[in-house]
VEXKEGU-305629 format. One record per residue (C-alpha): residue in one letter; x, y, z. Coordinates in steps of 0.05 Angstrom, whole numbers, plus 5000, padded with zeros to 4 digits. Each point is the difference from the previous one (the first is absolute). Last residue first. Example, Ala and Ser with C-alpha at 12.3 -4.5 7.8 and 13.67 -1.06 7.14 Angstrom:
2
+--------+------+-------+------+
| residu | east | north |   up |
+--------+------+-------+------+
|      S | 5273 |  4979 | 5143 |
|      A | 4973 |  4931 | 5013 |
+--------+------+-------+------+
This chain:
204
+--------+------+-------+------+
| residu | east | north |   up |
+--------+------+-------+------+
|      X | 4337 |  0729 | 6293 |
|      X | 5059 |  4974 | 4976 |
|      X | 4979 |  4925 | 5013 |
|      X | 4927 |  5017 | 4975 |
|      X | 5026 |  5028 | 4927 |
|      X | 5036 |  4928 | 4990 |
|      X | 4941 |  4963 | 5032 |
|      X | 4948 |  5029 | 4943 |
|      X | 5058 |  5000 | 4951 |
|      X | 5006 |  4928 | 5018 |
|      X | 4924 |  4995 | 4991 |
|      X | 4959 |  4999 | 5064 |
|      X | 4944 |  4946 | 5004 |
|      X | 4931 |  5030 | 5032 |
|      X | 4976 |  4983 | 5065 |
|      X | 4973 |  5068 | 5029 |
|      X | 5041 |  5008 | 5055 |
|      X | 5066 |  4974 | 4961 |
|      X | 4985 |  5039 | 4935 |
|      X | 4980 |  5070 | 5041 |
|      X | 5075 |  5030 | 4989 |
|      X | 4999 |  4986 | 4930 |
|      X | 4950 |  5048 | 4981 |
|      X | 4968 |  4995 | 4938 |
|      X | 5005 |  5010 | 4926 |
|      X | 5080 |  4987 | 5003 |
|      X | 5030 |  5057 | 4976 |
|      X | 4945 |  5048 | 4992 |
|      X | 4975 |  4979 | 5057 |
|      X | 5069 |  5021 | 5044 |
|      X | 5004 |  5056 | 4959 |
|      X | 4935 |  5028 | 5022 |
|      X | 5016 |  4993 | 5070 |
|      X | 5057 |  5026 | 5003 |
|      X | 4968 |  5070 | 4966 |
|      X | 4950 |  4993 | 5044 |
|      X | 5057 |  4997 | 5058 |
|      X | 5033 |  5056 | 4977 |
|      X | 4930 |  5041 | 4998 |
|      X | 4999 |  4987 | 5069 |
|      X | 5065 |  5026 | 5023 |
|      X | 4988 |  5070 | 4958 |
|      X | 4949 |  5010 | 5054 |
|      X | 5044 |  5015 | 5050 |
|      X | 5038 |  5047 | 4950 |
|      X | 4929 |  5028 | 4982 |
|      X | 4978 |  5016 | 5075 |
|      X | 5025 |  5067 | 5002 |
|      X | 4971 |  5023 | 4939 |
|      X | 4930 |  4995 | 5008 |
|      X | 4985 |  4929 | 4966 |
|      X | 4964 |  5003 | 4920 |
|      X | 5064 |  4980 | 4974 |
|      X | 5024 |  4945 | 5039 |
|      X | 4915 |  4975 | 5001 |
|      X | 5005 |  5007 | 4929 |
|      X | 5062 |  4962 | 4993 |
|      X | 4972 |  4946 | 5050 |
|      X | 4927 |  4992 | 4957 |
|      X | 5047 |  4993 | 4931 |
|      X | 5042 |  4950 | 5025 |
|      X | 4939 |  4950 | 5033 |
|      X | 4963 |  5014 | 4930 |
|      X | 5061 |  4968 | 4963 |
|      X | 4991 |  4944 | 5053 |
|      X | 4932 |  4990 | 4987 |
|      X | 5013 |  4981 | 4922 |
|      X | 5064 |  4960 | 5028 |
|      X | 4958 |  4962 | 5039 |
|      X | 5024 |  4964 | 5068 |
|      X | 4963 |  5048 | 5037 |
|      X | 5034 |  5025 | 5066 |
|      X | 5020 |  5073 | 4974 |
|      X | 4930 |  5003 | 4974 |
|      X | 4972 |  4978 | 5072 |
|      X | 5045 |  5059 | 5025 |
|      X | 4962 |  5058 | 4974 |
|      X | 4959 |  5010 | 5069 |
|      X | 5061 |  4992 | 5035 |
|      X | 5041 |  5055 | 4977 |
|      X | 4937 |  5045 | 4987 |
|      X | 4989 |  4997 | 5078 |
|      X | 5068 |  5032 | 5009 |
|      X | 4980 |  5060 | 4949 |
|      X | 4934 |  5009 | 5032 |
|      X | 4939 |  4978 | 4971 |
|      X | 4944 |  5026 | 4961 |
|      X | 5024 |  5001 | 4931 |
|      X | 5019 |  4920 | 5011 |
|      X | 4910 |  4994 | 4994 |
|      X | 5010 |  5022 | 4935 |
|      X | 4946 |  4956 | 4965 |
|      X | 5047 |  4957 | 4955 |
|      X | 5049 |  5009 | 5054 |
|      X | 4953 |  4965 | 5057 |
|      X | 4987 |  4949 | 4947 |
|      X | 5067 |  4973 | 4991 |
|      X | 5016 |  5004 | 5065 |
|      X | 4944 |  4965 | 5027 |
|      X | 5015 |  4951 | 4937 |
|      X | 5063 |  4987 | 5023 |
|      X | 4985 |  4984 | 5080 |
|      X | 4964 |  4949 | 4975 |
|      X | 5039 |  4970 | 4950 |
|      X | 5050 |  5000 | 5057 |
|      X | 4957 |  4965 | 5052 |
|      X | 5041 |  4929 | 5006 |
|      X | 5068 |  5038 | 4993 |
|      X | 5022 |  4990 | 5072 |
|      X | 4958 |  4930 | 5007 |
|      X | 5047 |  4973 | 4949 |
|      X | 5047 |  5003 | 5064 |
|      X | 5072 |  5032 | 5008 |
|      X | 4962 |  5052 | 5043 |
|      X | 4923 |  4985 | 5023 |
|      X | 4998 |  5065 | 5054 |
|      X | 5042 |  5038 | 4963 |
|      X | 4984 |  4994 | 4929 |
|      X | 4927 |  5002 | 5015 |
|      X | 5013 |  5064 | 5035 |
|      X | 5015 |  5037 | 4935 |
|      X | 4947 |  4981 | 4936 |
|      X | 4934 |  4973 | 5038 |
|      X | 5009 |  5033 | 5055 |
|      X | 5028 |  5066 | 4980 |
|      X | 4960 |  5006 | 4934 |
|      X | 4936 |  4991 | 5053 |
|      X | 5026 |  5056 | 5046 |
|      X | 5016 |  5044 | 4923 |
|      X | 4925 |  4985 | 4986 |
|      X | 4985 |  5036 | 5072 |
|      X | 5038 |  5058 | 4969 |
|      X | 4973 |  5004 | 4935 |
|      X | 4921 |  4996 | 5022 |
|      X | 4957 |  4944 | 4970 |
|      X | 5053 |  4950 | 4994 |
|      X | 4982 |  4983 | 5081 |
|      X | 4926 |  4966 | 4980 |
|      X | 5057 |  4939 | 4987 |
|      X | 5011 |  4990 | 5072 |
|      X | 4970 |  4924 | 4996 |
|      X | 5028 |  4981 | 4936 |
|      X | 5041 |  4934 | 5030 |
|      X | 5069 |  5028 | 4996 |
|      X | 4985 |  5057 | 5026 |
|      X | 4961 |  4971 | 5063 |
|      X | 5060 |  4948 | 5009 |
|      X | 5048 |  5064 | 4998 |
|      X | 4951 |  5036 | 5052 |
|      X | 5007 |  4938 | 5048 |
|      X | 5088 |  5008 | 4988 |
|      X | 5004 |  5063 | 5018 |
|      X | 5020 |  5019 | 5068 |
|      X | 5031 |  4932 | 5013 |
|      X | 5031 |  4983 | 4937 |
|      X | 5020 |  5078 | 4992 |
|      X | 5034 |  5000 | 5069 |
|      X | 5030 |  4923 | 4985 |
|      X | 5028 |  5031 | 4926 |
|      X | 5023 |  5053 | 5038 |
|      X | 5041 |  4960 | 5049 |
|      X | 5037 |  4966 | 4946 |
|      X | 5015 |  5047 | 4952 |
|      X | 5031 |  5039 | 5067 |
|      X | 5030 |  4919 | 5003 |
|      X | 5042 |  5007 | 4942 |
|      X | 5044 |  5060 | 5028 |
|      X | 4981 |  5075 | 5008 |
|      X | 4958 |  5053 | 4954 |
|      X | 5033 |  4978 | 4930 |
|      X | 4938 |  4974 | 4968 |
|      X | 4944 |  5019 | 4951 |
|      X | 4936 |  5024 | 5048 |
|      X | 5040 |  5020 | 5062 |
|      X | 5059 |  5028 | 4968 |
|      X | 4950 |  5044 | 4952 |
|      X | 4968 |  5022 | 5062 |
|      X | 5058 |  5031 | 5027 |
|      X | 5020 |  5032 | 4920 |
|      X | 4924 |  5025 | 5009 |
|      X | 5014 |  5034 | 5069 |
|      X | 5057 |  5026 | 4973 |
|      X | 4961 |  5042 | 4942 |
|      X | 4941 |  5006 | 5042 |
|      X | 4937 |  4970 | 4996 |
|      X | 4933 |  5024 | 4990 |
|      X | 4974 |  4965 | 5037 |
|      X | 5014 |  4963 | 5071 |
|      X | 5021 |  4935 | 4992 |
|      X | 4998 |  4964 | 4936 |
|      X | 4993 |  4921 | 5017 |
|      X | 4965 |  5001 | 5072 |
|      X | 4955 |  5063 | 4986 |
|      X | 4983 |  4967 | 4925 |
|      X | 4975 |  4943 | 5044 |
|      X | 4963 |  5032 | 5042 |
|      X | 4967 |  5041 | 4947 |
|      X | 4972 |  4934 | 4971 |
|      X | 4968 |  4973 | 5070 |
|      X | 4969 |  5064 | 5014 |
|      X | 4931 |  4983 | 4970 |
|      X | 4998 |  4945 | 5043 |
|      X | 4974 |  4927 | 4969 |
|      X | 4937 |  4976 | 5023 |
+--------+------+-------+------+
């Protein structure tokens, strides 16, 4: 029997409390990108989210908690585990990406029917980040678009902090557009980098 409060716990864990302030958000932002301590902070969340998380990532990954796309924010809890905490608790594995297609299409659908309406402007971040992930340059033109309109649509005070991830669309969308893929995943998923490919990855 899975618990009805399994998906809010793990929006609790990853946003906080909601809505978010303008520094809270630049806190959180260190936590979910980088740059809150040395290597092994990455470290010891990975573990936390490994140990907290892991079961309901298996779950995902299997279809089991797909009844939670019915509502937007318990569809966000499945975009988390089958888009975000995969990446931490499998990193520099092909078992990181291994539910991106699903993830996708949860996005993909959720906009189609407005579910992203619903949610709060830190929730949006996350919700749209299977597009930023997709190694499509169709998808990745949506990714742009859905962080601009999340910039614009933000109160005020949160658009600088916001301005950070529509940078990192933007990245994003010339790294495909350059290469068609990410070079960063070649090693963990077994593909052949080209000298650009290793080029690009030594000054990344």
């Amino acid at each position: 029997m899975i618990k009805t409060d399994q998906a809010r716990e793990i929006r609790e864990f990853w946003f906080g409390r909601l809505p978010l302030t303008a520094e809270a958000l630049e806190r959180r932002m260190q936590l979910w990108f980088g740059g809150a301590g040395p290597p092994k902070t990455e470290a010891a969340r990975d573990r936390l989210i490994r140990t907290r998380f892991a079961a309901l990532v298996a779950q995902a990954a299997r279809g089991e908690l797909d009844a939670w796309a019915a509502s937007p924010r318990r569809r966000l809890s499945l975009i988390i585990l089958t888009d975000q905490f995969p990446r931490q608790i499998y990193r520099g594995t092909a078992q990181a990406f291994a539910t991106d297609a699903r993830a996708l299409a949860l996005a993909v659908t959720g906009m189609q029917s407005g579910a992203d309406a619903a949610l709060d402007c830190a929730e949006r971040i996350f919700f749209y980040m299977p597009l930023q992930h997709a190694e499509s340059r169709e998808v990745q033109e949506e990714s742009v678009a859905a962080y601009r309109r999340l910039k614009e649509e933000a109160p005020a005070e949160l658009r600088a902090a916001l301005g950070g991830t529509l940078e990192h669309a933007l990245e994003h969308r010339a790294i495909i557009e350059r290469f068609g893929r990410f070079p960063a995943r070649n090693a963990a998923l077994g593909r052949t980098s080209t000298p650009e490919e290793l080029e690009f990855l030594r000054g990344a």
